[in-house]
PAFI-814189 format. One line per 8 residues: number of its first residue (from 1); for each residue z, x, y of C-alpha. Coordinates in nm, 2 decimals, decimal comma, always signed. Layout:
<atoms>
NUM = Z X Y | ...
</atoms>
This chain:
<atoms>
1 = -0,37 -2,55 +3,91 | -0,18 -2,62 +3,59 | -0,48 -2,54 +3,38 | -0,46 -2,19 +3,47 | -0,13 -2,06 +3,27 | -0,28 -2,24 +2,93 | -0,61 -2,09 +3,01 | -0,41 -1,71 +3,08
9 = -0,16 -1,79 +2,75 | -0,48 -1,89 +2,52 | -0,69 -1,60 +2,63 | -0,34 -1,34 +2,59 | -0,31 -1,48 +2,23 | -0,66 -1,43 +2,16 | -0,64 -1,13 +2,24 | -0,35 -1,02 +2,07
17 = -0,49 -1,15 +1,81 | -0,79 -0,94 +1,79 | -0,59 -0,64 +1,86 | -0,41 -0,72 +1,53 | -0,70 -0,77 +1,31 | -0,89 -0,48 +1,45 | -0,61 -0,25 +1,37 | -0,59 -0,42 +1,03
25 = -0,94 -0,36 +0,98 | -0,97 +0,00 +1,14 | -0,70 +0,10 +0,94 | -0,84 -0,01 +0,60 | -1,21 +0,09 +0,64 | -0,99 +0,49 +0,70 | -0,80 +0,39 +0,40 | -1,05 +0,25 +0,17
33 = -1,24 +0,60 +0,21 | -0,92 +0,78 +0,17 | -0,87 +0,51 -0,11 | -1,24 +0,50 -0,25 | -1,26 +0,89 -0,29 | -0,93 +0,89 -0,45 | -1,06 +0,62 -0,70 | -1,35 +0,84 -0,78
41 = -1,18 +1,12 -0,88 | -0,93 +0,91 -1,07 | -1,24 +0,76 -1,24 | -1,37 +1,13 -1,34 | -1,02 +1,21 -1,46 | -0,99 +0,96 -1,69 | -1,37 +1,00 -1,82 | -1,32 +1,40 -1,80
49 = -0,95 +1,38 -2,00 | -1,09 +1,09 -2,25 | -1,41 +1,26 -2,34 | -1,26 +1,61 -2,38 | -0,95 +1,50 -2,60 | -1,09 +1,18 -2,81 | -0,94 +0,83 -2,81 | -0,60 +0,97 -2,94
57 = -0,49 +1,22 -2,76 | -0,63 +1,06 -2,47 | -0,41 +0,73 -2,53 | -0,10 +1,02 -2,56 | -0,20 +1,17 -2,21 | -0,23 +0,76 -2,05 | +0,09 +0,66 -2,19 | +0,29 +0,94 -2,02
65 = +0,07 +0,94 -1,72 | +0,22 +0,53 -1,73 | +0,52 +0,62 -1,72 | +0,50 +0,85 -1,39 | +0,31 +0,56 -1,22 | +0,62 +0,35 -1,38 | +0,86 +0,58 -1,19 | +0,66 +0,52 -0,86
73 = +0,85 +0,21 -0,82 | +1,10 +0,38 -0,62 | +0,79 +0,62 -0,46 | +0,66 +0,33 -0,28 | +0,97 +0,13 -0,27 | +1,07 +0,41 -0,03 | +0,67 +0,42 +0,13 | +0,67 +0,09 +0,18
81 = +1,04 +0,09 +0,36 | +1,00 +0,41 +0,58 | +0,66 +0,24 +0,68 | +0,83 -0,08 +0,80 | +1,16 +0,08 +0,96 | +0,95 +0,36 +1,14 | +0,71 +0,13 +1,24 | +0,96 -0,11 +1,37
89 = +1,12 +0,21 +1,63 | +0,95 +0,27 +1,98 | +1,05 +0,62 +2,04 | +0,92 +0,94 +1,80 | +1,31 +1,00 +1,77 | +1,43 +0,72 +1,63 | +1,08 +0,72 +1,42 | +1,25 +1,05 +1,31
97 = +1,63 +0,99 +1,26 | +1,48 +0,66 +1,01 | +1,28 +0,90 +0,82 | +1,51 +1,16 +0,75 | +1,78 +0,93 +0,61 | +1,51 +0,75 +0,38 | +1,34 +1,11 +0,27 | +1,73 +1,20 +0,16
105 = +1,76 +0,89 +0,01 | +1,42 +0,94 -0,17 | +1,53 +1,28 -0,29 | +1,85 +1,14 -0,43 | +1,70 +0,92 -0,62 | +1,40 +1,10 -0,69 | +1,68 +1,34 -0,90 | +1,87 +1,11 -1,09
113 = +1,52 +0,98 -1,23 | +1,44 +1,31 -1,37 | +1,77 +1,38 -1,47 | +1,75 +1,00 -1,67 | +1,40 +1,12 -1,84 | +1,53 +1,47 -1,96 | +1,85 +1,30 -2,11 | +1,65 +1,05 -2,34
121 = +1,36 +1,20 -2,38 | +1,37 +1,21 -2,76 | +1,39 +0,84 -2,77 | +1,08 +0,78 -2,53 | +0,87 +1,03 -2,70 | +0,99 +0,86 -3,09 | +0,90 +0,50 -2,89 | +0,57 +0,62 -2,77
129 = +0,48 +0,83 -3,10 | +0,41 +1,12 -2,86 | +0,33 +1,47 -3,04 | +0,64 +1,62 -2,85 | +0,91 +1,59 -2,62 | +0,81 +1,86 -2,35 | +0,56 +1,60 -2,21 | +0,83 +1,39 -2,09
137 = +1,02 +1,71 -1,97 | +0,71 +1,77 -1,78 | +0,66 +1,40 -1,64 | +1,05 +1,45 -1,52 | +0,97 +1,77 -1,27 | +0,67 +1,51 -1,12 | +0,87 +1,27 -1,07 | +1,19 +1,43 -0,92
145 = +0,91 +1,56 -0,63 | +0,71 +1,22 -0,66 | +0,99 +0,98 -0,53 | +1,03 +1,18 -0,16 | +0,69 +1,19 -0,13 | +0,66 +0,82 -0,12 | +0,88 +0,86 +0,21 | +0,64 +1,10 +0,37
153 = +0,35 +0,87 +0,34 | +0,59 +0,59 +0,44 | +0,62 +0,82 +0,75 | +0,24 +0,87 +0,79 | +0,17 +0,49 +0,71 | +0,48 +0,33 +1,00 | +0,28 +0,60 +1,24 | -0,02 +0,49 +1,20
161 = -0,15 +0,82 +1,04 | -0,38 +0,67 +0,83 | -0,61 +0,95 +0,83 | -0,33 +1,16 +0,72 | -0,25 +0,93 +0,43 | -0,59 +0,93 +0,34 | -0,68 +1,24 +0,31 | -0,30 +1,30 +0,12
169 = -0,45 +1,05 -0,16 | -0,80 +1,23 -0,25 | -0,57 +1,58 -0,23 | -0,38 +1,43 -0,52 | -0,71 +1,33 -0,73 | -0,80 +1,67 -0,66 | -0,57 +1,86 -0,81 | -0,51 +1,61 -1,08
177 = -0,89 +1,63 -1,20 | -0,92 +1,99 -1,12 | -0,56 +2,07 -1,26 | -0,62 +1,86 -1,59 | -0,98 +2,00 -1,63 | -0,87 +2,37 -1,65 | -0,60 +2,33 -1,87 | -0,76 +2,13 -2,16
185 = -1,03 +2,42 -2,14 | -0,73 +2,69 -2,11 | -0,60 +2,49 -2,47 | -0,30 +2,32 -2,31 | -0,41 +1,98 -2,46 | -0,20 +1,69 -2,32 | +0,05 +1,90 -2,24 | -0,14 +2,05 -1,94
193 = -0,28 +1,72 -1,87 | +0,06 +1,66 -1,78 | +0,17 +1,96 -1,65 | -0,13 +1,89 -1,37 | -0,02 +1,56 -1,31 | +0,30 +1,71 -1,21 | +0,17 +1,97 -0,94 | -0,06 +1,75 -0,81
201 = +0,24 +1,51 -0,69 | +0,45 +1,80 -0,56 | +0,12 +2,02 -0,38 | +0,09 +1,65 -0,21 | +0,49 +1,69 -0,11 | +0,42 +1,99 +0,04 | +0,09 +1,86 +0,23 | +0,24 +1,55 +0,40
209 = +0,52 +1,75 +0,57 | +0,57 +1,56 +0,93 | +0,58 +1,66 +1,23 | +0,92 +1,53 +1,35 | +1,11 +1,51 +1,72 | +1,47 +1,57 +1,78 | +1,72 +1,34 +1,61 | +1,85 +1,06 +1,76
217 = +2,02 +0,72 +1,68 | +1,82 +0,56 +1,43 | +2,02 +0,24 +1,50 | +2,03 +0,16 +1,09 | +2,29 +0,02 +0,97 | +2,38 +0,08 +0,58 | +2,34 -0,36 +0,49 | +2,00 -0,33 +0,63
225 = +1,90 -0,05 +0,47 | +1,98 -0,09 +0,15 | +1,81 -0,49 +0,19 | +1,55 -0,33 +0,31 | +1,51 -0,09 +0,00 | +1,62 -0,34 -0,24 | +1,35 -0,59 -0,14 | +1,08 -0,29 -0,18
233 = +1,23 -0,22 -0,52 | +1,18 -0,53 -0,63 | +0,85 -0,57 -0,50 | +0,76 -0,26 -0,66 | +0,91 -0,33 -0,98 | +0,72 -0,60 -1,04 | +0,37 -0,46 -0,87 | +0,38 -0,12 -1,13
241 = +0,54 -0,30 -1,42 | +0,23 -0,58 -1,41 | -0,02 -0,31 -1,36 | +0,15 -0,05 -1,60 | +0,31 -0,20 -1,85 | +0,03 -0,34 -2,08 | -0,08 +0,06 -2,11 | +0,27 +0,16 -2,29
249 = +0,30 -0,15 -2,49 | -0,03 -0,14 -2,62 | +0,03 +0,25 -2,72 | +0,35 +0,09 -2,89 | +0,16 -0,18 -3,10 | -0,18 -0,10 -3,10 | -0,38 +0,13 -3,35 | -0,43 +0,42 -3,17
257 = -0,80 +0,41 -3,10 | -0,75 +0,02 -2,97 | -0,51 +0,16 -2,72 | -0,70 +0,46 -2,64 | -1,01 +0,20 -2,57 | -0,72 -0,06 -2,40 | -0,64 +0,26 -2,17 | -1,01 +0,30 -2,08
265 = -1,07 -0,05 -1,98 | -0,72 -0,04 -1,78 | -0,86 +0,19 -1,57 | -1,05 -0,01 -1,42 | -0,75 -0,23 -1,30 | -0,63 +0,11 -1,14 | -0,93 +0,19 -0,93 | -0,96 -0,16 -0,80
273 = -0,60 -0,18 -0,74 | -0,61 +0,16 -0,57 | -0,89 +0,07 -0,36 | -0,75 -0,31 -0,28 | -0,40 -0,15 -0,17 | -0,54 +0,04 +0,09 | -0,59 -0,29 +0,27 | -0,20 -0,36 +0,21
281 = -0,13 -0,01 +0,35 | -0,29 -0,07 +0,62 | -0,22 -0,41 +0,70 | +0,21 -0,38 +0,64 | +0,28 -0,15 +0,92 | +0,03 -0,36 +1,15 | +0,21 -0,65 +1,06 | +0,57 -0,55 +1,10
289 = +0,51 -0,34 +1,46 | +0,37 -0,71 +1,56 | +0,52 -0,96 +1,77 | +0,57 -1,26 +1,64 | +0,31 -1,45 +1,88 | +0,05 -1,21 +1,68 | +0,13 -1,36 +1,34 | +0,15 -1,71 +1,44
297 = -0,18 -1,78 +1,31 | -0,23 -1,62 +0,99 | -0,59 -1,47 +1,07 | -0,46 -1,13 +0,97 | -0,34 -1,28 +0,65 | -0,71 -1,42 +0,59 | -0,86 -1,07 +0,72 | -0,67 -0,89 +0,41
305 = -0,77 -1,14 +0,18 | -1,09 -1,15 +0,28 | -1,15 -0,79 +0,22 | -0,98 -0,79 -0,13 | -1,13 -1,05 -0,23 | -1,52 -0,93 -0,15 | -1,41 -0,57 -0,24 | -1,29 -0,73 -0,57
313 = -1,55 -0,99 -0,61 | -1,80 -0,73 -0,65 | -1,61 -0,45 -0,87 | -1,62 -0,78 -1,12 | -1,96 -0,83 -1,11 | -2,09 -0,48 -1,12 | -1,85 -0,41 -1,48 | -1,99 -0,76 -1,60
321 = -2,31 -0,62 -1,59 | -2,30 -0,33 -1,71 | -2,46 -0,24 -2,03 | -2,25 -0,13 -2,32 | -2,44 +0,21 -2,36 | -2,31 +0,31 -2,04 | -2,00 +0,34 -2,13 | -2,05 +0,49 -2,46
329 = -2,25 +0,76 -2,24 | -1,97 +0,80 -1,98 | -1,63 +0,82 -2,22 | -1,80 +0,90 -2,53 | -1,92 +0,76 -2,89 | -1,62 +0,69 -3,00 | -1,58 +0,42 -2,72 | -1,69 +0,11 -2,86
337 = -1,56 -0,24 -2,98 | -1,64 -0,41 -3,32 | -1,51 -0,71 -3,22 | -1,73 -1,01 -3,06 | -1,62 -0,86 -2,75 | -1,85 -0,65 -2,56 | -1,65 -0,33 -2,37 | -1,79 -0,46 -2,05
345 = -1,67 -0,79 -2,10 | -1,33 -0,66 -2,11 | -1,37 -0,43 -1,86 | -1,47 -0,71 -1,60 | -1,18 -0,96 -1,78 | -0,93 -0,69 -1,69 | -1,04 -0,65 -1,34 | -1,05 -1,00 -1,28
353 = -0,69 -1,04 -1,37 | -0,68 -0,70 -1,12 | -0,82 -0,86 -0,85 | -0,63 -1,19 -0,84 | -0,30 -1,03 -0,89 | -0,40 -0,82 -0,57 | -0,45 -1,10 -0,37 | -0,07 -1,22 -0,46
361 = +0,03 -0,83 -0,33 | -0,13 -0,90 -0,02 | +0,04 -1,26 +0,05 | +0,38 -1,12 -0,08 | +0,34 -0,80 +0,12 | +0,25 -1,04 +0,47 | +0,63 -1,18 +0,38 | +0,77 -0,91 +0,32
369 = +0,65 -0,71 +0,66 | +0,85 -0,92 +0,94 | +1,13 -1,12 +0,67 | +1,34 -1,10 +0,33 | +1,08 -1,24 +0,13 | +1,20 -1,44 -0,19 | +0,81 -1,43 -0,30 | +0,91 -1,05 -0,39
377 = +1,18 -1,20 -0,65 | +0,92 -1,48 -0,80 | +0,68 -1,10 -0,87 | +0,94 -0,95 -1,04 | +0,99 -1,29 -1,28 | +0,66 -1,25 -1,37 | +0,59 -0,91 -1,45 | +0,90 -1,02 -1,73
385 = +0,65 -1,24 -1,88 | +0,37 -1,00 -1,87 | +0,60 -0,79 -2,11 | +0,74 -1,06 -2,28 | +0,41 -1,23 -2,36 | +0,22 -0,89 -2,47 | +0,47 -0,80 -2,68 | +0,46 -1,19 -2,81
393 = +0,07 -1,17 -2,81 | -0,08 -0,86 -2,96 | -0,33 -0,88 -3,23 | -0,67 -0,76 -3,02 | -0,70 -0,62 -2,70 | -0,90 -0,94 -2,57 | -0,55 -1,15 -2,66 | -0,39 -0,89 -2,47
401 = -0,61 -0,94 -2,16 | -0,67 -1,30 -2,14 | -0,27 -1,33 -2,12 | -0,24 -1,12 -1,83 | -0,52 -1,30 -1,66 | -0,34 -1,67 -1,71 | -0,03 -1,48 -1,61 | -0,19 -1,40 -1,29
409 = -0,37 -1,68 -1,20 | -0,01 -1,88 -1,22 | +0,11 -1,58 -0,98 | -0,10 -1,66 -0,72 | -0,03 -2,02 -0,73 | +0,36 -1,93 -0,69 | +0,32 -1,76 -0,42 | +0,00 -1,90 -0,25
417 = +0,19 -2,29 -0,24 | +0,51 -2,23 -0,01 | +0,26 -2,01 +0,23 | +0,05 -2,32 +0,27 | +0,35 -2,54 +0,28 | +0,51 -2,35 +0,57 | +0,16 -2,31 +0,71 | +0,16 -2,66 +0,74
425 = +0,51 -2,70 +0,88 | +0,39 -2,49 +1,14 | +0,07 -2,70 +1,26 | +0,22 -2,99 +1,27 | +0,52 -2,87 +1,50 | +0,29 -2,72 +1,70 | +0,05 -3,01 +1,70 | +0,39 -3,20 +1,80
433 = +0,48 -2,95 +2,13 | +0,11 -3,01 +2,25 | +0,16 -3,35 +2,22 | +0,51 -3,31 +2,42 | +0,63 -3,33 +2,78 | +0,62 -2,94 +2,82 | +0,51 -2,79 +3,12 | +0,26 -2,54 +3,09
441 = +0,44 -2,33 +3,27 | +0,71 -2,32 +3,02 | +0,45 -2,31 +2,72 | +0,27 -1,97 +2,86 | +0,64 -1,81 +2,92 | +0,72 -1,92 +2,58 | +0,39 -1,75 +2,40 | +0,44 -1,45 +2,62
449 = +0,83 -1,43 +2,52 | +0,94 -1,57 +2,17 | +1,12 -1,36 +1,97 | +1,15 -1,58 +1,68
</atoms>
């Protein structure tokens, strides 16, 4: 009779288990359409805006485009925080009360960006060798709007609204591509490039409005709030300065048809970063609404890196392959290398750094859904040696590359090594309570009931 509360407790964990990974996976395969058609149109945005203003005034229109992904730290900082404090709340009112004191937040914040931008903009546009300052005063009204709406999808993402989120990501291609289009054919140059970029974010504001219940006690006190938002800052900072920052520093030293080219093969990075992070999005809130018994095991870990690493595998391959006409078809004539590097071969260099820093994300992301994570804080130390190793190593765009792609293979390792160790820790304590006195009795209770 013994047998039968291990036999209950194994099948109950199994499972729970399932019910985790299927959520995981249900919720990526919505997101990775939402994510994939988003990445499409990004891809025709970038081919449309590079082949209609030249390797120039395309690098011009990247840069400041940069710096509004730049500002989305704090936009998903605040995603990423609404996602894990809604999705920790039981009731659709306290789901509420958290989001409207993060979306106030996000507004606040959102604000003071712009208002930082508009106050030095002469500087950033001297630094960047832009043709004029009303880009950045343009890239400040997007950004004032883009910070809240990062607590809006938050919102959508600790609900589970993934559809919702989806469909909020290829509306914001749309505009952008359809936005950027007409203006460069209207004459507005970069400067409607820019201008699009800007209603695109705040048409996506508008979109995502939620449908909230009444207010009521979010039970949020201000210390673990502002952990909370600090740990998704850092997080953040390091995720968009590691993805980003190569683009503006290679504007700053490159020639400007090596960092129009550099921009080109950095897109690639984006689209298999946008498409890897909808298995993070989907994944986080899973995670954090988990109980602990649900986690124990890590196969939802191995699920995410699973899919970003097949998903990645293959975006690597494909670019490898492809033939250096292609691209000279797709972005122009003008976009070629002279060096003994072939444009494909940097294409697929860059996304292979892509790809292994995503896997990183996705183990520092796990943390950071159920704990402070200190893995968010080793991130942030290394996206200050991305910068501080470009701007030490610049002379070709290859050199630029290969030391992102060391930079990121050492990543992994930091944060891949005290995983395993605790992973370990936690088989051999468990090997040590099977091998214990315990009543199975006791065992099944605990499963059922561990908080910790």
């Amino acid at each position: 009779m013994r047998n039968v509360p291990t036999t209950q407790a194994k099948t109950r964990k199994a499972e729970i288990q399932r019910s985790v990974e299927a959520r995981i996976v249900a919720g990526s395969a919505t997101l990775l359409l939402g994510s994939g058609v988003a990445a499409i149109l990004n891809l025709a945005y970038n081919v449309g805006v590079a082949r209609l203003l030249g390797p120039d005034a395309f690098g011009h229109a990247a840069a400041v485009y940069t710096l509004l992904v730049l500002a989305s730290t704090a936009t998903l900082a605040f995603q990423i925080a609404t996602a894990k404090l809604v999705s920790q709340r039981s009731t659709l009112e306290e789901k509420s009360s958290a989001y409207r004191l993060l979306h106030r937040c996000a507004w606040g914040c959102g604000l003071l960006a712009a208002l930082g931008l508009f106050i030095f903009r002469p500087w950033i546009t001297n630094w960047l060798h832009l043709p004029a300052s009303l880009l950045i005063v343009l890239l400040a009204v997007g950004v004032a709007f883009y910070v809240p709406l990062g607590a809006r999808r938050g919102f959508a993402q600790g609900t589970l609204g993934f559809r919702r989120f989806a469909v909020n990501l290829a509306l914001e291609g749309v505009v952008r591509l359809a936005g950027s289009l007409l203006a460069i054919a209207l004459g507005f140059g970069v400067a409607g490039v820019i201008a699009a970029n800007a209603v695109a974010v705040a048409v996506c504001w508008v979109a995502l409005a939620p449908r909230l219940a009444a207010s009521a006690p979010a039970s949020l006190g201000l210390l673990h709030l502002s952990r909370e938002i600090v740990q998704a800052l850092v997080f953040f900072t390091g995720l968009v300065l590691i993805n980003n920052a190569g683009i503006v520093l290679a504007k700053h030293y490159l020639l400007p048809v090596e960092a129009g080219l550099y921009a080109a093969v950095a897109m690639a990075g984006r689209v298999i970063y946008l498409l890897t992070s909808a298995v993070i999005n989907s994944m986080f809130p899973v995670a954090a609404g988990a109980r602990p018994e649900e986690r124990r095991n890590g196969r939802a870990l191995y699920t995410a890196l699973l899919l970003v690493l097949g998903a990645g595998s293959a975006a690597v391959i494909v670019l490898r392959l492809m033939p250096p006409a292609v691209w000279r078809l797709i972005f122009g004539a003008r976009f070629t290398t002279s060096g003994p590097y072939s444009l494909s071969y940097l294409f697929a260099l860059f996304a292979a750094a892509t790809v292994i820093y995503s896997l990183s994300a996705v183990i520092v992301a796990w943390e950071m859904s159920y704990r402070i994570a200190n893995s968010s804080w080793i991130q942030l130390a290394f996206s200050g040696a991305v910068i501080g190793a470009i701007c030490r190593f610049h002379a070709s765009l290859h050199q630029v590359i290969m030391v992102q792609l060391v930079l990121m293979v050492l990543l992994l390792i930091a944060v891949s090594v005290p995983l395993l160790f605790e992973a370990l820790r936690g088989a051999r304590k468990a090997a040590s309570g099977r091998s214990g006195t315990q009543e199975p009795e006791v065992e099944f209770n605990r499963l059922l009931g561990d908080s910790g």
